[in-house]
Structures are given as structure tokens and as C-alpha cells.
C-alpha positions in Angstrom: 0.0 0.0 0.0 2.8 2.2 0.9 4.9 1.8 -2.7 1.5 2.5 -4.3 1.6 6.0 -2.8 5.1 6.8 -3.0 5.1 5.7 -6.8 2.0 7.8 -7.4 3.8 10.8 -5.8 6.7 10.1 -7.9 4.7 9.8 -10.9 2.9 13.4 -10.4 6.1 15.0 -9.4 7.3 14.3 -12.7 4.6 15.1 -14.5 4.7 18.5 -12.4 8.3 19.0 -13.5 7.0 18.6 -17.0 4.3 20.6 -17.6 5.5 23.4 -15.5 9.3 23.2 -17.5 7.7 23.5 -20.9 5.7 26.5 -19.5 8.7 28.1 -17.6 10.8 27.5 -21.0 7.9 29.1 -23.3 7.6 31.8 -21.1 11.3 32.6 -21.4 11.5 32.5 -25.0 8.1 34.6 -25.0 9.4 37.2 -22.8 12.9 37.4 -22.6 14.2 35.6 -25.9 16.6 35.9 -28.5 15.7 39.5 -30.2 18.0 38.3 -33.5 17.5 35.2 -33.8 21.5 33.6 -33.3 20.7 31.8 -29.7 20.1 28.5 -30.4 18.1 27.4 -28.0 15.7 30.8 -27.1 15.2 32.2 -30.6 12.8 28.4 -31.2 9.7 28.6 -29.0 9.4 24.5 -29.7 13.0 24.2 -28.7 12.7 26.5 -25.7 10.0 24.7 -24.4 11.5 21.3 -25.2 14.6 22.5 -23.4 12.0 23.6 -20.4 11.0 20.5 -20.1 14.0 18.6 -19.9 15.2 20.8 -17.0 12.0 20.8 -15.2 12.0 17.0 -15.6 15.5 16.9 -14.4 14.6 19.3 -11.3 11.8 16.8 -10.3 13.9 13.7 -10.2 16.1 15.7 -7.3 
């Protein structure tokens, strides 16, 4: 009963992590960004939230 909850928990942390990465890394490229278009990574809003993602799922595993 107990490693139902705790892998539950784990499971909606993670799926925390996502959802609020991808919206932390489209919010960056929304409002702060690359103005010229030469950063790889902010000047894409489907890489920038991609990106978001990754770190939010990497923050959620800690």
C-alpha cells in the first residue's frame, strides 16, 4: 500500500516538473528571448520549451 503511494507521488512530481518546465521554457522565449534570432536554444519557441521541459523533468527527479 505504501509503494503504491510513494510511486504515485513520484509519478505526479514528474509530471509536475514537465508541464511546469515547458511553460517556464515558453515563457522565457516569449518574454525574454533571442531579439536576433543567433541563440540557439531561445530564438525556437518549440526548442525553448523542449529544453523547459528537460530541466524541469531533471529538477523533479532531485
Amino acid at each position: 500500500m505504501f509503494k503504491i503511494k510513494v510511486k504515485k507521488m513520484v509519478i505526479i512530481k514528474l509530471i509536475a516538473g514537465i508541464i511546469l518546465g515547458g511553460l517556464a521554457g515558453f515563457a522565457y522565449y516569449k518574454f525574454i528571448g533571442c531579439r536576433t534570432g543567433a541563440c540557439p536554444i531561445t530564438s525556437n519557441p518549440w526548442i525553448s520549451t523542449v529544453y523547459g521541459m528537460i530541466m524541469g523533468t531533471l529538477i523533479a527527479l532531485l
